[in-house]
C-alpha positions, 0 to 999 in steps of 0.5 A, spaced: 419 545 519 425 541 521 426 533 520 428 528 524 435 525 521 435 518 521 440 514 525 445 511 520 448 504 524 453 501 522 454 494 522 458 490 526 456 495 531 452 495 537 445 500 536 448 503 542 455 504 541 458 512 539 466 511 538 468 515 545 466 511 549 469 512 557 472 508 562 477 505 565 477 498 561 477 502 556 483 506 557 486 500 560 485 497 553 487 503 549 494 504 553 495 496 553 495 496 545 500 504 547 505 498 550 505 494 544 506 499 540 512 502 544 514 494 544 513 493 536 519 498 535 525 495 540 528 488 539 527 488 547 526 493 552 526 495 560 520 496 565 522 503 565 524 503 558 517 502 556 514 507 561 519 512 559 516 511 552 509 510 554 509 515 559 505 511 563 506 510 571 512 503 571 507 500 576 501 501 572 505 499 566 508 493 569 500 490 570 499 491 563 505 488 561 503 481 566 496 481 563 499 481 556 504 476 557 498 471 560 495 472 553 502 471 549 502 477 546 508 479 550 514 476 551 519 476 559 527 475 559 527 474 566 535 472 565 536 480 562 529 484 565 527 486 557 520 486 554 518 484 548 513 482 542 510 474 544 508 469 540 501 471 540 502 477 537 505 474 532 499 469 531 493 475 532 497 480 526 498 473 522 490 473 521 490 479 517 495 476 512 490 471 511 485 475 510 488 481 506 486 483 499 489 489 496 484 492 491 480 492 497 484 495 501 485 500 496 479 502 494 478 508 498 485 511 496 485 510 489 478 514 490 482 520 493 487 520 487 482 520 482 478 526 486 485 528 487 488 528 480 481 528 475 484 522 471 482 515 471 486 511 477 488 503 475 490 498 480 493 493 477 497 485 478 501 482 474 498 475 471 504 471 466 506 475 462 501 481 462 498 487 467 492 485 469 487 491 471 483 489 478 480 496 480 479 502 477 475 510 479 474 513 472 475 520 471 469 524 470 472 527 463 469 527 456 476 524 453 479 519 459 482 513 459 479 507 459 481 500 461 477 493 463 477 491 469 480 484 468 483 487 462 490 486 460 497 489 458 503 487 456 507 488 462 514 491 458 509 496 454 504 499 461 506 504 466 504 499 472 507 494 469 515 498 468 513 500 475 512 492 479 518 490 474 523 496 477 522 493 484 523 486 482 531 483 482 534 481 475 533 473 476 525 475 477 525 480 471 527 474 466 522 470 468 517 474 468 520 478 461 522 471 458 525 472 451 530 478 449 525 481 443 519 484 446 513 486 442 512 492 439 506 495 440 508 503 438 513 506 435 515 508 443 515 501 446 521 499 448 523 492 443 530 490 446 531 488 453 537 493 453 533 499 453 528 497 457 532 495 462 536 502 462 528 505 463 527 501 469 533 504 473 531 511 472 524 509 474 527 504 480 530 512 481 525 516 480 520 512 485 515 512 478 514 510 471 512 513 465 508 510 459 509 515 454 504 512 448 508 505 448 502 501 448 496 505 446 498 512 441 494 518 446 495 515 451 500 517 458 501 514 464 505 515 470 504 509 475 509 506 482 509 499 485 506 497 491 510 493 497 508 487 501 512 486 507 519 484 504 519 489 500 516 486 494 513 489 488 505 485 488 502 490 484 501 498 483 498 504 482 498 508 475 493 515 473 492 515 466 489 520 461 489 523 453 496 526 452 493 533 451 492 532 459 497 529 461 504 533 457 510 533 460 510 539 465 505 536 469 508 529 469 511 532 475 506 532 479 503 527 477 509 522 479 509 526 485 502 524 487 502 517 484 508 515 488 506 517 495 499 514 494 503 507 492 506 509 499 501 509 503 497 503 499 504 500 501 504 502 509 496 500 509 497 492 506 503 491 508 504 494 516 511 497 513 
């Protein structure tokens, strides 16, 4: 006997609403949002220019194109003819920096990457002078790596901390590292800040860190900075596991994968 399956509504939208909704509003709307894409590319750009890149009729471009300049969104040089992004544009996309939160934004990619990896995946913040775990997906394994969401670690002898401090420009890094010794915390961890910096331009090299059992002996981890807009480190991403499961030959491909999930992270919060 077959069973119904239930409907599952999602909120903020209507009982009705299906996602492939038709119509010419609708197509309206999806070729407007086309042209300020297209506008968001240029620093100005001609009627023909826009619809050539939009692949639009020019008339129907053009009453695009005056509808959005009525609201703000874009911009007329009638002195040169050329489009742009208005002012108003700038307003609507400021409100998502208002509002944005990174461990929430990333809390479905650092899922994907623990699947992906079957390790624990941290994100974490610097606070002071310590690394700061702010959200984590534990890795399923009898033996894993185990932080305290709102733990902390020094930010010299941690993978996600080498990794944020690699991005940073020098004036910052000593701010943030304050006296030339640096506590030792293992055998491996990096106690002059000449040897820690000589680690940090292979590491701004390579696209990621390694934490090679310089905080907790057993324990590797391979992390990368995640970027806001100007191009500044505000935290990263690190996948850690017991040393028998991550041995040198797979750092690799670990760094790979953490490198290209700070990427995106980077591309979802900052628009870059």
């Amino acid at each position: 006997m077959n069973q119904a399956v239930p409907t599952v509504r999602r909120r903020g939208r209507p009982s009705s609403a299906t996602g492939t909704e038709g119509g010419g509003e609708v197509q309206s709307l999806d070729r407007a949002i086309a042209l300020l894409e297209v506008l968001a590319l240029a620093d100005g750009l001609t009627l023909s220019e826009v619809a050539r890149a939009a692949e639009l009729p020019t008339s129907t471009v053009h009453r695009l194109l005056t509808t959005l300049e009525r609201r703000g969104l874009v911009g007329h040089d009638a002195a040169t003819g050329l489009w742009m992004v208005g002012i108003g544009l700038f307003r609507v996309g400021s409100a998502y920096l208002r509002i944005r939160k990174l461990p929430e934004i990333a809390r479905s990619l650092l899922r994907e990457l623990s699947h992906g990896v079957n390790e624990t995946v941290n994100l974490s913040l610097i606070e002071g002078p310590h690394l700061v775990c702010v959200a984590q997906v534990e890795s399923h394994a009898a033996v894993r790596a185990f932080f305290r969401i709102g733990g902390d670690l020094p930010i010299h002898a941690s993978g996600g901390g080498k990794a944020i401090l690699s991005g940073m420009n020098l004036e910052a890094r000593r701010a943030w590292l304050g006296g030339d010794q640096l506590q030792r915390y293992t055998e491996h961890t990096h106690v002059s800040r000449r040897a820690l910096q000589a680690d940090l331009a292979e590491i701004a090299e390579r696209g990621f860190s390694i934490d090679d059992e310089e905080h907790t002996p057993g324990m590797r981890c391979v992390a990368a900075a995640v970027l806001d807009e100007w191009r500044e480190p505000v935290g990263a991403i690190s996948i850690s596991a017991p040393t028998v499961r991550m041995p040198p030959e797979r750092i690799a491909d670990l760094g790979a994968r953490v490198r290209e999930a700070a990427r995106r992270l980077t591309t979802q919060y900052s628009g870059r």
